[in-house]
C-alpha positions in Angstrom: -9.1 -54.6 21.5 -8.3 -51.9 18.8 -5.2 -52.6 19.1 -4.9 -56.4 18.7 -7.1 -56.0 15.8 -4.6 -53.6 14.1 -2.1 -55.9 14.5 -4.2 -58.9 13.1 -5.6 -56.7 10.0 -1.2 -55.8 9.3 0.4 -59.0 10.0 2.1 -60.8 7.3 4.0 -64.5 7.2 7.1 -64.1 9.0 6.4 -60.6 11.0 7.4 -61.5 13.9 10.7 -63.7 12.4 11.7 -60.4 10.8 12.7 -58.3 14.1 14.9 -61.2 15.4 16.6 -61.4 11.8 17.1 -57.6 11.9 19.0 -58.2 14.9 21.1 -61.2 13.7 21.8 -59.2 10.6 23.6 -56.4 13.1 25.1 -58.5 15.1 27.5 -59.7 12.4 28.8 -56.2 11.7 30.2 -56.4 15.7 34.0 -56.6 15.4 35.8 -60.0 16.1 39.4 -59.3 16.5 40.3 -60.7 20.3 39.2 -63.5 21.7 36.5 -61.9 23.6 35.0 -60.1 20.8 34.8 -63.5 19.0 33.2 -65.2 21.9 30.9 -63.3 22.3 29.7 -62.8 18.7 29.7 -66.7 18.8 27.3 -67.2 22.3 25.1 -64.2 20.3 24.8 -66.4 17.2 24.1 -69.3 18.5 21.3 -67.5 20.6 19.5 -65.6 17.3 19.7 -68.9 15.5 17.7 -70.7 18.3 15.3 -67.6 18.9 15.1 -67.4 14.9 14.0 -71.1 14.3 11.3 -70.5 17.5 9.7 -67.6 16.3 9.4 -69.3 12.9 7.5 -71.5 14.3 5.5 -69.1 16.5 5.2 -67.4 12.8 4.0 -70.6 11.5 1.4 -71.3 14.2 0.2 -67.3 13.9 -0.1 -67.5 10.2 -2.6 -70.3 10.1 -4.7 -69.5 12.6 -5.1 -65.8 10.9 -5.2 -67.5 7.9 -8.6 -68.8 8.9 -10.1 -66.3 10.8 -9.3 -64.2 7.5 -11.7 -67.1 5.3 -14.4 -66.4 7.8 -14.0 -63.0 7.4 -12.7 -61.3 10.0 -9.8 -59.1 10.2 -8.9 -58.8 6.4 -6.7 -56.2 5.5 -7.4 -53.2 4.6 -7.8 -51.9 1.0 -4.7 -49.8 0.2 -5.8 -46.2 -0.3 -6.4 -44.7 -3.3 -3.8 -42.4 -4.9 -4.0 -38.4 -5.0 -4.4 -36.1 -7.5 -3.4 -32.8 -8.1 -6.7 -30.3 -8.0 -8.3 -29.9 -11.2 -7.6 -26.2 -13.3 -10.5 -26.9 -15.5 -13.1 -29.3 -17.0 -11.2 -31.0 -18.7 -8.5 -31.6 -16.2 -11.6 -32.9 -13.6 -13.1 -35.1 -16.1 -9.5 -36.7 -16.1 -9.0 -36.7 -12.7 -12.4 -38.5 -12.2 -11.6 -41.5 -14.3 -8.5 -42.1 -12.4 -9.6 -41.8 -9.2 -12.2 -44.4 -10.4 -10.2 -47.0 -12.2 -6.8 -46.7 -10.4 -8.1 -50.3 -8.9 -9.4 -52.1 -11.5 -8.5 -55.0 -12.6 -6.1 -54.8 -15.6 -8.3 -56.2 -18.5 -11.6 -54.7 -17.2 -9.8 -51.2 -17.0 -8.3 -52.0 -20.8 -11.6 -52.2 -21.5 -13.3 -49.5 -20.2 -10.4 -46.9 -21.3 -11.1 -48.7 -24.9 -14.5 -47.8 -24.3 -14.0 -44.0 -23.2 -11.8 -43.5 -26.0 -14.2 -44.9 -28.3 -17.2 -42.8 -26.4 -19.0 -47.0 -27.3 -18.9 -49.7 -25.3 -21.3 -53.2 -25.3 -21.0 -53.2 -21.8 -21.3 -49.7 -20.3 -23.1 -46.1 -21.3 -19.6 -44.6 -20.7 -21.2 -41.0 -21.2 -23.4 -41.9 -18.2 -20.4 -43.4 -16.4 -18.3 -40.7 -16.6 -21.2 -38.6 -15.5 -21.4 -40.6 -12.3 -17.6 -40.8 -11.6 -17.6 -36.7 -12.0 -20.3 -36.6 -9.5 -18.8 -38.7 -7.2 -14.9 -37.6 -7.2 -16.6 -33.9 -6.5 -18.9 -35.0 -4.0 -15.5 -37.1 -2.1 -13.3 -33.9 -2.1 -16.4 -31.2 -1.5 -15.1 -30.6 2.0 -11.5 -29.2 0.5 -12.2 -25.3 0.3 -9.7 -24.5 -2.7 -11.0 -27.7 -5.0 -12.3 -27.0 -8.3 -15.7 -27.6 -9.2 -16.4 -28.1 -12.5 -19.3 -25.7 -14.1 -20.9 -28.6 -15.8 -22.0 -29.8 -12.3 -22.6 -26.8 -10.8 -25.8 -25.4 -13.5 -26.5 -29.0 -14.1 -30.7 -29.3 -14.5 -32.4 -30.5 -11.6 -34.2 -33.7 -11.3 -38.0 -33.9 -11.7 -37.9 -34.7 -8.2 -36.6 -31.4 -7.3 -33.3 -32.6 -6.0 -30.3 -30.7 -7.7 -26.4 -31.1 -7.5 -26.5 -29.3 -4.6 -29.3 -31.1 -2.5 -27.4 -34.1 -3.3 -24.0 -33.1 -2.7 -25.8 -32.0 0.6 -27.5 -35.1 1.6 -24.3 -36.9 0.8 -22.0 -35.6 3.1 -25.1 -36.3 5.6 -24.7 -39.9 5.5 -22.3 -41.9 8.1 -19.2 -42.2 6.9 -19.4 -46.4 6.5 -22.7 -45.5 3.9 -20.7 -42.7 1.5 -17.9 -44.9 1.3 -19.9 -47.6 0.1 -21.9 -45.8 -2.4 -18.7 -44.3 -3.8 -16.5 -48.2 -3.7 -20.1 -48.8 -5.9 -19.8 -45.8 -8.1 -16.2 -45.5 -8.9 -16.3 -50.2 -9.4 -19.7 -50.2 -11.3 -21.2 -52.2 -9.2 -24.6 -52.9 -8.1 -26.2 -50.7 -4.9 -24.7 -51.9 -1.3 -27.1 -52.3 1.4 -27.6 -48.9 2.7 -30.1 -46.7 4.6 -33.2 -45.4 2.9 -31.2 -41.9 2.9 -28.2 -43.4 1.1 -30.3 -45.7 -1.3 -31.6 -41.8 -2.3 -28.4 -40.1 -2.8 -27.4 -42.8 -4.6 -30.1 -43.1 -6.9 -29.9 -39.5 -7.2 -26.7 -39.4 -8.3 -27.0 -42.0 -11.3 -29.9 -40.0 -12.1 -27.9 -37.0 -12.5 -25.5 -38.8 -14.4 -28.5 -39.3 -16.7 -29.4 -35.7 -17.0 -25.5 -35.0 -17.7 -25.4 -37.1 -21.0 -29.2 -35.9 -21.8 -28.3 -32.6 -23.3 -25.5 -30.5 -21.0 -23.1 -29.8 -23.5 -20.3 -28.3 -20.9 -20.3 -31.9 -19.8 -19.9 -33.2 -23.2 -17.9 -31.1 -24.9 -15.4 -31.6 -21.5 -15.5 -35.4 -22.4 -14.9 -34.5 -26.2 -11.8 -32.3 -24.7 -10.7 -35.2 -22.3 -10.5 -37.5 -25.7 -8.9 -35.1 -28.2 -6.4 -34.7 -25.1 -5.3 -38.1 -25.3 -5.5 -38.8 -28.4 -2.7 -36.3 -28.9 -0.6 -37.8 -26.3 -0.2 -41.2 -28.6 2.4 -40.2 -31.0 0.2 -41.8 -33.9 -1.2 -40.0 -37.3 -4.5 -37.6 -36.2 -7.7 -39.6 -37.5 -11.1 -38.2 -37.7 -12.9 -39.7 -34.3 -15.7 -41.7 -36.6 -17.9 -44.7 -34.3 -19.4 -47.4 -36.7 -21.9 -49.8 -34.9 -19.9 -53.1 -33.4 -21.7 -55.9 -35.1 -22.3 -58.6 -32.9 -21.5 -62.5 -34.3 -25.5 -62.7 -34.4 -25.9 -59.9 -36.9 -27.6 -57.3 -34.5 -26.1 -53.6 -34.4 -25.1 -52.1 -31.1 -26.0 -48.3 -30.8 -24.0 -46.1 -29.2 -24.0 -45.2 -25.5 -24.7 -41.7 -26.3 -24.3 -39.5 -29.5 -21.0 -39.7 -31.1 -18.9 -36.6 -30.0 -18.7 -34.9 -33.3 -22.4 -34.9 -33.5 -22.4 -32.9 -30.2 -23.8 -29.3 -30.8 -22.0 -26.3 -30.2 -22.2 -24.5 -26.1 -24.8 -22.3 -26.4 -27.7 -22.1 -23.1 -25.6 -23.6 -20.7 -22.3 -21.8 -22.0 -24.8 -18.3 -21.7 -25.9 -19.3 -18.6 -22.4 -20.1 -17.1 -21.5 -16.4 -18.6 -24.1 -15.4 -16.7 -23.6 -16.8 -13.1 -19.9 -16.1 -13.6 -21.5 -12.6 -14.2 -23.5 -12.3 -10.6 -20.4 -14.0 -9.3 -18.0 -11.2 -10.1 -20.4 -8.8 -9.0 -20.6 -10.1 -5.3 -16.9 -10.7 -4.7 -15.6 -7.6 -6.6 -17.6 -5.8 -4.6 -16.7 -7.3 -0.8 -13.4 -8.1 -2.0 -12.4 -5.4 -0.1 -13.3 -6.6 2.9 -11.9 -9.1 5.8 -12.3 -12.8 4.9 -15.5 -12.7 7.8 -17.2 -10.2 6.1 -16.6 -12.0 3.0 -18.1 -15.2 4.4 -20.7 -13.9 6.3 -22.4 -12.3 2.3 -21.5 -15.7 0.7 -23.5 -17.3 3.9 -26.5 -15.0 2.8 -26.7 -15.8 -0.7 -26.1 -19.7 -0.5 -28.6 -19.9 2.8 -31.5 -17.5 1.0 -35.0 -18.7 1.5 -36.7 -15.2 1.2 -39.2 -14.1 -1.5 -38.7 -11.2 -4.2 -40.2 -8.1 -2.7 -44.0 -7.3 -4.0 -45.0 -3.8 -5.7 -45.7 -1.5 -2.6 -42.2 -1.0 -1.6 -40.8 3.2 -3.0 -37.6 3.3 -4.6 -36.9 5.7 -1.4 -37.8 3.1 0.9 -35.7 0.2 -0.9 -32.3 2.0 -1.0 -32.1 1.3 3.0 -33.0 -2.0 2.6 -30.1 -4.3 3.8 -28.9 -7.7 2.1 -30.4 -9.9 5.0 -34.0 -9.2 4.4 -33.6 -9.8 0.4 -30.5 -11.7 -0.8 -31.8 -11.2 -4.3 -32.8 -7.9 -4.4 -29.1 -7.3 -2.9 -27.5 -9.2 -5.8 -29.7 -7.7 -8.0 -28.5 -4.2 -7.3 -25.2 -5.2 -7.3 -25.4 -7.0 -11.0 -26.9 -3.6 -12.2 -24.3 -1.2 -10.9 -21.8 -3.8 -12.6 -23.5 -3.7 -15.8 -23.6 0.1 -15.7 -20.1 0.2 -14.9 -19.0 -2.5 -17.2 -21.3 -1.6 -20.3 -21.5 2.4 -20.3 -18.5 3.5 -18.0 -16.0 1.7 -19.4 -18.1 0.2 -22.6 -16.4 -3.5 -22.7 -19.2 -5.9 -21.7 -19.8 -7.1 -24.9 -21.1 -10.3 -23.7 -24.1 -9.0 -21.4 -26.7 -11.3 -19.8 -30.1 -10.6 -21.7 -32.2 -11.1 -18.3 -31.9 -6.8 -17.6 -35.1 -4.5 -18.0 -33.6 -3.2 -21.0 -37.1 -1.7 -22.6 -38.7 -1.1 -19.0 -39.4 2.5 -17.2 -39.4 3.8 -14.2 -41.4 5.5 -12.6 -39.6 8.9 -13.5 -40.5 7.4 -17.3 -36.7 6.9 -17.9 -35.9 3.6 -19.8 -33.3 1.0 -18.6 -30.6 2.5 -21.1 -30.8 5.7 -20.5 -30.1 5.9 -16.9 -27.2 3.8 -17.6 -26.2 5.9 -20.2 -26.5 9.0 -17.5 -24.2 6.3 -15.2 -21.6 6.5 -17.9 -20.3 10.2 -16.7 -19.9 9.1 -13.5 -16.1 7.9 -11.7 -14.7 5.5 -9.8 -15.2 7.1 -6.7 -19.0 7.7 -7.5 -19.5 3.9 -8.4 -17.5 3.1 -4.7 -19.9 4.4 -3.1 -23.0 3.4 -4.8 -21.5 0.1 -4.2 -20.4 0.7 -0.6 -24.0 2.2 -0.3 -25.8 -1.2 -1.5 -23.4 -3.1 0.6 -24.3 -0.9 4.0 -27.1 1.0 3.1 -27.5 2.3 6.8 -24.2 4.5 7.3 -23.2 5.4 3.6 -23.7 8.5 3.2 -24.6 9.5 -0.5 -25.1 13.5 -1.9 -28.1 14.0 -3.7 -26.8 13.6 -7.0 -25.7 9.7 -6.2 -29.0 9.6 -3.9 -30.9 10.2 -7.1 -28.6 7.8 -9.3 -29.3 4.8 -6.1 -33.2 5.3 -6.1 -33.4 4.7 -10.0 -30.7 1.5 -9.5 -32.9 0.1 -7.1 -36.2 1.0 -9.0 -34.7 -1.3 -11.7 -33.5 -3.8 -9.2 -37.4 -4.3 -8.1 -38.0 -5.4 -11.7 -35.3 -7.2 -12.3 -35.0 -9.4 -8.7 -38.7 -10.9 -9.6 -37.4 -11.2 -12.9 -37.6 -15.0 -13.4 -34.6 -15.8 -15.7 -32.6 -13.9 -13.0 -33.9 -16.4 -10.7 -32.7 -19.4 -12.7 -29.5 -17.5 -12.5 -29.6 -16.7 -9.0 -30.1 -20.2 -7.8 -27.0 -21.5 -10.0 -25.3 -18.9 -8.2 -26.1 -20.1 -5.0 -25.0 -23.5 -6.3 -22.0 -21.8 -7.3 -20.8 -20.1 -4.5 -21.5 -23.6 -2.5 -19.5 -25.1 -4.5 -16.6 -22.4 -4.3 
């Protein structure tokens, strides 16, 4: 039944004439210089000529009753499928990608139009910031499942919803769905068009995801200062004189203004809390892999799978520094990257004294219990070497069979005094979960 239905969803007028005419078309190249050759080229003829005119009518016949099944419904052809794109390198290249991928089928004048409308960042018939926003979501929700495909860092420390759902939980839910219900909620996305019937789960994720869109165009300047770099892109692809991007209202016949969709882009502030805070999961982030890059790709996995997967709790106060240094990075993700971002910084900052742009979450005026402050025992960090920061490091990562001398047992016990403070710290929190978010994503 598959089958026949295949062949009723590909057929076209005159399919079946086009085999036979295929084989006429051969036929002529046969040579015809004896008698033989000739009659037999002529018996052949006249047989393809009679099978041709048959199966045209066989053609004939087979066209109109698909014809009318295809009125009713039923076995229409399937959409062609859409084109691919190379994987994003940035922002900007996503944002590009995205608004491709949605309006590679439009139709010609309403795709004139809404390119118009990008380019202007105004339209009268759509909130192009929040379209965008959308189609971003949904071209990185459609290629989640590719391991190597870029995920752009306006998504992935996007604010949550008041609901408590984030990129993530949506991303999540969406790749949940049956296949039939994501495909229609993206055909709705990427067309505009209004919500297909779908399950209460679907009618979710895609409410959710036009009310990310929302959030996007609300104040997340990655986002819009990617759009601003998507325009100025193209604008310098038109071999025209540079003009200052300026958006007067469009006055409609009536007399009444139209506001813009969203702030004009030179109005758009300069990156400053979600550029700091994409410094500083980027931060976390180079602490984890640098430190298991060593490793086998399992071993590799298997931290990434704590991290992303952490439900735990920051530890409470009755835990010794002693006691803490054994503690391994399955009972307390956070403490673990915690530990880890300090010995970075202490590397980074006094060691090598190039970390100029620090995150500002660290206990820099707290004490330990010893009464040292935050900066001096990273200043006493700056004498040590390579080798001594290897195996603090190799210490936090396998706490149970590293063996450390007393000097670097002292140095790990005031680390991971500091790490206490710092994993219950909650801006490191808000860092930690885009991290999660981050690794997901990567």
């Amino acid at each position: 039944m598959t089958g026949i239905g295949s062949v009723l969803r590909n057929y076209d007028f005159l399919d079946m004439t086009k085999s036979v005419t295929e084989a006429q078309m051969a036929l002529y190249k046969k040579p015809s210089q004896t008698w033989a050759q000739i009659g037999d080229k002529f018996y052949n003829i006249c047989w393809y000529n009679t099978e041709a005119i048959a199966t045209v009518g066989v053609d004939v016949v087979a066209y109109l009753a698909i014809s009318t099944l295809r009125g009713c419904g039923l076995f229409l052809p399937l959409p062609p499928a859409p084109p691919t794109f190379p994987t994003p390198l940035d922002n900007v290249d996503f944002v590009k990608y995205a608004i491709q991928r949605a309006l590679w089928n439009w139709d010609s004048s309403l795709r004139k139009e809404m390119e118009e409308g990008i380019a202007d960042s105004l339209s009268d018939k759509w909130n192009v910031f929040q379209v965008v926003g959308e189609w971003s979501l949904a071209y990185s929700f459609e290629n989640s499942k590719k391991s190597s495909y870029y995920k752009p860092t306006y998504l992935t420390i996007s604010e949550p919803l008041e609901n408590g759902e984030s990129y993530r939980s949506v991303g999540i839910a969406f790749n949940r769905l049956r296949q039939s219900e994501r495909t229609a909620i993206l055909n709705a996305i990427y067309g505009q068009k209004e919500m297909p019937s779908l399950s209460s789960a679907g009618k979710k994720v895609y409410q959710n995801i036009r009310a990310l869109a929302s959030k996007l165009q609300q104040g997340n300047t990655i986002y819009l200062n990617a759009y601003s770099e998507y325009i100025k892109q193209k604008d310098v692809s038109v071999p025209s004189t540079p003009v200052p991007i300026s958006i007067p209202p469009v006055v409609h016949p009536r007399g009444h203004a139209v506001e813009p969709s969203a702030p004009p882009i030179e109005t758009v502030p300069l990156p400053s809390v979600e550029i700091q805070m994409a410094e500083d999961v980027r931060f976390q982030h180079s602490a984890l892999i640098d430190a298991i890059g060593a490793h086998d790709s399992v071993r590799l996995n298997k931290f990434i799978h704590l991290v992303v997967n952490d439900t735990s709790s920051p530890y409470g106060n009755w835990h010794s520094p002693e006691s803490m240094t054994a503690r391994t990075s399955d009972l307390s993700p956070k403490y673990f990257i915690a530990r880890l971002s300090i010995l970075r910084l202490f590397k980074e900052c006094y060691q090598k004294n190039r970390l100029s742009n620090r995150p500002n979450y660290f206990p820099w005026n707290e004490r330990i219990r010893t009464g040292k402050t935050f900066r001096e025992v990273g200043g006493a960090f700056a004498a040590l070497s390579d080798g001594d920061f290897n195996q603090l490091q190799n210490a936090i990562m396998n706490p149970l069979y590293t063996p450390l001398n007393g000097f670097l047992k002292e140095k790990l016990v005031e680390l991971s005094e500091f790490a206490d403070m710092l994993h219950r710290n909650g801006e490191f929190l808000k860092i930690y979960e885009a991290l999660r978010i981050d690794l997901l994503a990567h």
